[in-house]
C-alpha positions as CSV (number, residue, x, y, z in Angstrom):
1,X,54.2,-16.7,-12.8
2,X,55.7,-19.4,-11.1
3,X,53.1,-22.5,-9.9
4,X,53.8,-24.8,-7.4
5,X,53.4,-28.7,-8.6
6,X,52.4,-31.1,-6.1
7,X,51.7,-35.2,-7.5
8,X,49.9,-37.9,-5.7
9,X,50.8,-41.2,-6.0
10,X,49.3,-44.1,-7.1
11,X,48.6,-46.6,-5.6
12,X,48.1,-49.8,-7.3
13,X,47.8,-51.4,-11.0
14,X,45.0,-49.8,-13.8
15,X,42.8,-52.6,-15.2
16,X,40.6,-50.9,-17.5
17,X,42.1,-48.4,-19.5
18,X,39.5,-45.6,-19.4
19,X,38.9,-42.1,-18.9
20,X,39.7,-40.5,-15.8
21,X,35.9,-39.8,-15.9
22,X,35.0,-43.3,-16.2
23,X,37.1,-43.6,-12.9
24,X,35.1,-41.5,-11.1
25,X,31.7,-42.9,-12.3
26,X,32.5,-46.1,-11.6
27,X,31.6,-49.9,-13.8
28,X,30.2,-48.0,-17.1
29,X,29.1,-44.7,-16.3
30,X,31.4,-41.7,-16.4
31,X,30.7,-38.7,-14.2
32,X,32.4,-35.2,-15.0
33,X,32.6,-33.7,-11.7
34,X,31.6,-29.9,-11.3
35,X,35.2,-28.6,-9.7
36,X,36.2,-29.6,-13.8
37,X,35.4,-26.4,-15.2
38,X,37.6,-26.2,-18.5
39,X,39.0,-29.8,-19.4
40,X,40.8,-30.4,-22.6
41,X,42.3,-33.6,-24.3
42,X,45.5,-33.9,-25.8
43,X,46.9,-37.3,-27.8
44,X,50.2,-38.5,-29.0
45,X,51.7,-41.9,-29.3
46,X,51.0,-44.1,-26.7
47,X,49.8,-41.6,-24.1
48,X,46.7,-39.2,-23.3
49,X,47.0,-36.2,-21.5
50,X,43.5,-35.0,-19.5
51,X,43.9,-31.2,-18.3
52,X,41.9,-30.0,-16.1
53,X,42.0,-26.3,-14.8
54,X,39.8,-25.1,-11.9
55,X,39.6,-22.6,-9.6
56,X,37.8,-24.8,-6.7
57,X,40.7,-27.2,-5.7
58,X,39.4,-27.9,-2.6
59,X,36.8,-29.7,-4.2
60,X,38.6,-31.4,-5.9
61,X,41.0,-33.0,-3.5
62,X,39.0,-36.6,-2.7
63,X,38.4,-36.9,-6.4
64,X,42.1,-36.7,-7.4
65,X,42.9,-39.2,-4.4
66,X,40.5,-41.4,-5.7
67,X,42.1,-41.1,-9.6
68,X,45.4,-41.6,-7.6
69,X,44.5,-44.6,-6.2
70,X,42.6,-45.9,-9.4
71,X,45.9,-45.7,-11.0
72,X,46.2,-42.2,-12.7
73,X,49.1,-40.1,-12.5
74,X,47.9,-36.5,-11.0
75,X,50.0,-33.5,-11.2
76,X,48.6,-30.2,-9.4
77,X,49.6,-27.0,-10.7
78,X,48.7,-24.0,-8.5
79,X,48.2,-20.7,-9.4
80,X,50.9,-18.6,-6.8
81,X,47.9,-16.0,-6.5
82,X,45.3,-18.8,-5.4
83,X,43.2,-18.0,-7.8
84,X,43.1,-21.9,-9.6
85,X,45.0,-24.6,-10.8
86,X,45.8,-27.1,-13.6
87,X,45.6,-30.7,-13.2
88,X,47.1,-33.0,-15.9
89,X,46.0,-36.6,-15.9
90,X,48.1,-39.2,-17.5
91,X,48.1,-43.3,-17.2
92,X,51.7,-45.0,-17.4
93,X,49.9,-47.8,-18.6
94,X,48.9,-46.5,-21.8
95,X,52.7,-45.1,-22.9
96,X,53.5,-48.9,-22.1
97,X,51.1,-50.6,-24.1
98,X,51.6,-49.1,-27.0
């Protein structure tokens, strides 16, 4: 299967460093938006690793601008049969703080 990767920039500097959930919710709250259907965390030095897979991208779309622009990294993964994707969110920030 081969999946085409598409990124979205971002767009200026993180403050807080947070969950991409946190990001969404805004000051304190977090909100885990339904297009997230299976999510899993992964850690290692200096850096976290949010996946994400869905099949209801489409949904998706203003949220992962809005992560984009809040300073996370994005990186879309469709499924070639259109069935879903993966979405991997990563902050920069957080491999260069530790």
């Amino acid at each position: 299967m081969t999946a085409r990767t598409t990124s979205i920039e971002t767009a200026r500097p993180v403050r807080a460093l947070r969950t991409p959930y946190h990001s969404l919710g805004g000051d304190d709250t977090m909100r885990v938006p339904d297009w997230a259907q299976h999510r899993s965390v992964y850690r290692t030095s200096g850096r976290t690793l949010y996946l994400v897979e869905t099949d209801r991208l489409d949904e998706a779309r203003a949220d992962l601008r809005s992560l984009g622009h809040a300073g996370w990294d994005v990186r879309i993964a469709e499924d070639p049969s259109g069935s879903g994707a993966r979405i991997a969110l990563t902050r920069g920030e957080l491999a260069r703080a530790a």
